[in-house]
N, C-alpha and C positions, 0 to 999 in steps of 0.2 A: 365454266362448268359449275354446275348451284346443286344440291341437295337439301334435300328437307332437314329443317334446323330442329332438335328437338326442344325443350325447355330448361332440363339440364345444362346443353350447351350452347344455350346461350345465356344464362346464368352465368357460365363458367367464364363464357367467355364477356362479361361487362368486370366481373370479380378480377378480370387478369387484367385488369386497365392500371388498375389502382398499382398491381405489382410493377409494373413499367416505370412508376412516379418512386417504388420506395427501392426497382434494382442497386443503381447504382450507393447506395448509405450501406446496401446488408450485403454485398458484395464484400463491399473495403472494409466491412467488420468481419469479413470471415476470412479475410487478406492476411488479417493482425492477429487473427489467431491460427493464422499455416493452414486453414482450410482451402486455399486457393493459391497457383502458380503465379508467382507475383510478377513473370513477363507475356501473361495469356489470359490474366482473367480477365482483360477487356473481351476477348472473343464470346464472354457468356451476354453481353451488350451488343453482338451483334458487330464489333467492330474490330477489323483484319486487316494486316499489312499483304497478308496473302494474297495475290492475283489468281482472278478462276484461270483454271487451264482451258486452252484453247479445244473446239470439237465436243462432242459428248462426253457428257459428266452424269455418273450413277453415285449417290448418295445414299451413305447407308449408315446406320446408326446402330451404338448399343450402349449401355449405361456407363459398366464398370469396364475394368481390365480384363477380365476373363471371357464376358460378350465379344469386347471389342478384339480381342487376339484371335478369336474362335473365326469372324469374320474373314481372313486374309484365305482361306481357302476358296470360301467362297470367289471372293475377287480375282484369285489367280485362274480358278473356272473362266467365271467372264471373259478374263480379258484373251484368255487363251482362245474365246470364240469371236472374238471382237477387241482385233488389237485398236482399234480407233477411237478408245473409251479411256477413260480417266476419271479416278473414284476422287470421292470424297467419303472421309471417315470421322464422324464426328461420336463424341460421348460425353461423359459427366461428369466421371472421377477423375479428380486430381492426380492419381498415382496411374490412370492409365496413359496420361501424354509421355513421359520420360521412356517406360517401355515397347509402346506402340512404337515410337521414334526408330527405336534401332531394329522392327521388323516388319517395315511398310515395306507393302509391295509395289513394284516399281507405276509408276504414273497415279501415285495416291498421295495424297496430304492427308494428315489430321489435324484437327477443328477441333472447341469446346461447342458443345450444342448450346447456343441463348436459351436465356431465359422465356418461356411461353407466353410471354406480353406481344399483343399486337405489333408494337411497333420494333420490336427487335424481331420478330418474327417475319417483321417486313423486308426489315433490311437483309437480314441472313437469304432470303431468298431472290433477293432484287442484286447482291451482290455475285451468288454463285449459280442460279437459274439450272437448278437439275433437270437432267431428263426421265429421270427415273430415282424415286425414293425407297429405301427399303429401310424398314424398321426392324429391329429384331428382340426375338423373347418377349420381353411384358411392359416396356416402355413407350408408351404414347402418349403425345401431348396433346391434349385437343384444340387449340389455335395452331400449330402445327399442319395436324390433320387436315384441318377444316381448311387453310388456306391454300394448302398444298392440292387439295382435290380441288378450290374454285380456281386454280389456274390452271388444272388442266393435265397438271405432272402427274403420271402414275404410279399409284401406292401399292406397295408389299408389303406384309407383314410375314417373317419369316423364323422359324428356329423357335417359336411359342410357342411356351411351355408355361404351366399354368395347374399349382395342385388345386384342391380340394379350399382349401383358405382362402387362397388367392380369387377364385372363382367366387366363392360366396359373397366377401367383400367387394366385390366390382359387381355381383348381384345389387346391391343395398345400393348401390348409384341409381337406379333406374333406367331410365333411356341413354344415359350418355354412353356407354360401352357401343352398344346397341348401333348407336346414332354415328363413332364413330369406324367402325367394325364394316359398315354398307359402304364405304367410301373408301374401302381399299378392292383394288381390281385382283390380289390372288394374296390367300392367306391359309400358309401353312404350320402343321405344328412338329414339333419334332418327336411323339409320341400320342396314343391312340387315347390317353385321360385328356389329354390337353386338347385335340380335338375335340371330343364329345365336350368337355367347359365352354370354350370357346362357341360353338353351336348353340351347348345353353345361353351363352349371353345376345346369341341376333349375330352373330358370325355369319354369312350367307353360306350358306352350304355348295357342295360339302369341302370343308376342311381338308386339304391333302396335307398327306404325312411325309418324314423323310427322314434320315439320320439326323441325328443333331452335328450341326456346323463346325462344333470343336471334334467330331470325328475325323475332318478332311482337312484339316489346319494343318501349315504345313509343320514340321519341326523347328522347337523353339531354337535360335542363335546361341553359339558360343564363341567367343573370342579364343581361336585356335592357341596365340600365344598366353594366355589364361590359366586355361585346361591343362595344357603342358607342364604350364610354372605349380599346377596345383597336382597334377598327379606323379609327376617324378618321383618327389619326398617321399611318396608316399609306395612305389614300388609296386610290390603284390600284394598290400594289407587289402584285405577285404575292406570293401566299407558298403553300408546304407544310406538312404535318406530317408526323413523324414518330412515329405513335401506340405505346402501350405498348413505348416499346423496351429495348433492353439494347445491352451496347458491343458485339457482332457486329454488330449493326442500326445505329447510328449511324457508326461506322467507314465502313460500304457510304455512308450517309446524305454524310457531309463529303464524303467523296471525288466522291460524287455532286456535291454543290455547287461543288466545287473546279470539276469538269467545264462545270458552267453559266456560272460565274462567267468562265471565259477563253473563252466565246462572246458574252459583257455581257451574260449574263441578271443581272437585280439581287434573283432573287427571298430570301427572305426563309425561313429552315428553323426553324420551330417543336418543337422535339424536346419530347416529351410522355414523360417513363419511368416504367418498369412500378413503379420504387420511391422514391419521390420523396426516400429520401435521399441517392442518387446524383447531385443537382444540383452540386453545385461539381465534380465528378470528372467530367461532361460538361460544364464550362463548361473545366475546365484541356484536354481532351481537343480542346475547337474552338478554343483559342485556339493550342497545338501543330499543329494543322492549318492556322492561318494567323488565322483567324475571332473578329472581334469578337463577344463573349459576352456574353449579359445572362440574368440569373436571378428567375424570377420571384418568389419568396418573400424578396427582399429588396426587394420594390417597384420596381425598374426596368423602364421603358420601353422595349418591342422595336423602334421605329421608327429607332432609331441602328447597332442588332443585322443580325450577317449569321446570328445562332442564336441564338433564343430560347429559353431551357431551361424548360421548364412546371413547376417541380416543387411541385405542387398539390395536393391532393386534390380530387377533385370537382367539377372544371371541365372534363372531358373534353369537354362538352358545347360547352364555350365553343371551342375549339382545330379541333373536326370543325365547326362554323358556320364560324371565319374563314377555312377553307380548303376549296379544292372536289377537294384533289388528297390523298391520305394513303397512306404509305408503312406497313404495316402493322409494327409490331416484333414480332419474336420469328418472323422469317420465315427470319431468316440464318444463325441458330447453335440449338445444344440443345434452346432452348423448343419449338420446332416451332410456333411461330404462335399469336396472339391472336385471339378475334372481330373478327370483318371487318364485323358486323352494323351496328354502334356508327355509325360514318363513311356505311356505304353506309343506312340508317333516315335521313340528314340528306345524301340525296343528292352526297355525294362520291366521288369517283374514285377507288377504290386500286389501289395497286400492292402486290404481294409479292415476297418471295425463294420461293426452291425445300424452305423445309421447314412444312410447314404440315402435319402429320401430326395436330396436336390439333384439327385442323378442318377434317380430308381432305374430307367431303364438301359442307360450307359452302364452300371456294376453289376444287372441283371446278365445284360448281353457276354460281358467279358467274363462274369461268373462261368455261367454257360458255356463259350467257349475254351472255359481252361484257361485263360488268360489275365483271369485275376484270380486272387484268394482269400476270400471273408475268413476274416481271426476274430476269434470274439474276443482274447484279454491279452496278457503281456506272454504267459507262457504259450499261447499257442502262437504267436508274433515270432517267441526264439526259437521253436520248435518248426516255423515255417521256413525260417533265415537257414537253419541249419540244416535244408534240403536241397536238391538242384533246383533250381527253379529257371533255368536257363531256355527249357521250351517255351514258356511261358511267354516269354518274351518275342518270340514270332510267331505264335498264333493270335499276338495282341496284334502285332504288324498286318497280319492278314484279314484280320478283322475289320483295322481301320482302312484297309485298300477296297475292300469291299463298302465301306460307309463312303469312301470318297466316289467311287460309284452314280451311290443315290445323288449326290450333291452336284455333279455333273449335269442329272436328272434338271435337278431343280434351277442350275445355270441357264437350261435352255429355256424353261419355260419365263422365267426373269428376261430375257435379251428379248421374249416375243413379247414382253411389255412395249417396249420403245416406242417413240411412235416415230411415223414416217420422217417428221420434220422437226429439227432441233430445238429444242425448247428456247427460246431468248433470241 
């Protein structure tokens, strides 16, 4: 199957020859500085000890950890409609293989997605022969694309989302958006700006919409014996978290506590950050704010803690169980907010600050439903704490039963991609 090549991409694609000749040097330079998993980053070369699974295989990809987690609802749609199927899950960040690990759904592997050079693009598809590709949010590769459509497999693009920035800069490309936008058989967005961008760029119309994918995810894992070992000590102290934060967001977070604590509230602030090698730099930060510190990655117990610092990977699950209350990070400064999905799927309460722009219309929805509550600074943060907030927390649940819904929706229309005859 062929399409009109535009000049952009094929520009792009003579420019990705050259990266194939320098992958493997800038790889094992990014080995020696921790940027890459040092028993997987051959997989960005295209090279697996993996065996495809046998029968039909859907392929579906997202960049980071939060894309690629967001994903598993979708999968467990599929396969709920087509037990015969067997995903593959590929991405790009390093810190999302350790996590994804322990919350694949059953008949799934995950993969590092190669590098966009011809010939590792070759091989990645001559070894696992998809029958169906789905991409998701705002990552596309154009050798990818392009080769995936001249064999015939059909493309999705799925859960696109795309502001005002993002749209203008992939304008300034020219045809290449455009060129490869025609070459996907169904592309939807997960809100109505994203739509209309996309359509600006030569998206064929029209765009269908749907919840975003981290609505129908299912609830993140917790290690039973874990949670137990962490909530006993601690009895009936009230506690919070402070999910995916950064120090705008904890700053709001102390002060917040500082506020509770000269009313005798004794609760208990679990700071969970977006990079968990920031732990000792928010343990010096709560102890300057007054606040005994305890860090989790050196084995200490939070029950003596007035902040407990998470800095884990892959426990996020554990931290949205032992609290019913979560202050979302990335809500106070630059980030513009994290999934709010994660804590409200495990019926807790959150709260936000005033920037949430990466997930304008998930904090709009639960705003509106009552199900979350925009704080603008640290007193109205202690001033929320020190309310019931316990409904709140199942009209999130019902909200996101309603999103998993739509995504059902969007299951079927994906499975009538397939085609008749197995791809390979």
């Amino acid at each position: 199957m062929t399409a009109p090549t535009g000049t952009a991409l094929r520009l792009y694609g003579w420019a990705a020859r050259g990266l194939g000749l320098i992958a493997p040097l800038a790889l094992k330079r990014r080995l020696k500085r921790g940027k890459e998993d040092p028993a997987r980053w051959r997989e960005k070369l295209a090279e697996t000890s993996v065996a495809r699974p046998e029968g039909r295989l859907v392929w579906l990809h997202a960049v980071g950890l939060g894309e690629v987690m967001a994903l598993r609802g979708l999968i467990l749609e599929l396969a709920a409609r087509r037990p015969d199927l067997s995903f593959l899950i590929t991405s790009t960040a390093k810190s999302s293989a350790e996590v994804v690990a322990a919350n694949l759904p059953a008949r799934t592997v995950h993969q590092f997605l190669p590098l966009d050079a011809p010939r590792f693009v070759g091989r990645f598809l001559d070894h696992w022969r998809p029958d169906l590709s789905v991409w998701a949010e705002q990552d596309l590769w154009p050798n990818f694309v392009r080769e995936i459509h001249a064999r015939g497999i059909p493309l999705a693009l799925v859960n696109a989302r795309m502001n005002d920035r993002a749209g203008k800069s992939r304008a300034r490309a020219g045809r290449l958006y455009s060129d490869l936008y025609a070459r996907f058989r169904l592309i939807a967005a997960q809100d109505e700006s994203s739509a209309r961008a996309l359509e600006g760029l030569g998206a064929p119309g029209p765009v269908l919409r749907h919840a975003s994918l981290k609505v129908a995810a299912p609830p993140l894992v917790a290690d039973p014996v874990k949670l137990e070992g962490l909530a006993a000590p601690l009895g009936g102290r009230p506690r919070w978290c402070l999910g995916s934060s950064h120090s705008e967001d904890e700053a709001v977070a102390f002060a917040a506590l500082k506020a509770l604590r000269a009313k005798g509230d004794p609760s208990l602030l679990i700071v969970a950050p977006r990079r968990i090698g920031r732990g000792a730099e928010i343990v010096r930060a709560a102890d300057a704010a007054g606040f005994v510190a305890a860090l989790r990655s050196t084995g200490a117990r939070p029950d003596g803690a007035d902040v407990y610092v998470a800095d884990t990977f892959g426990e996020m699950g554990l931290w949205y169980r032992l609290c019913d209350r979560v202050l979302m990070g990335g809500t106070f400064g630059l980030v513009e907010g994290h999934n709010p999905w994660e804590p409200v799927r495990l019926g807790a309460a959150v709260l936000h600050g005033p920037r949430t722009a990466n997930f304008a219309t998930d904090y709009a929805a639960l705003d509106t439903a009552g199900a979350a509550l925009p704080v603008a600074d640290a007193d109205a943060v202690a001033a929320a704490l020190g309310a019931d907030l316990s409904a709140m927390g199942h009209r999130g649940q019902a909200l996101a039963e309603q999103g998993s819904a739509d995504i059902a929706e969007l299951a079927d229309r994906l499975i009538a991609l397939l085609p008749a005859v197995r791809n390979g």
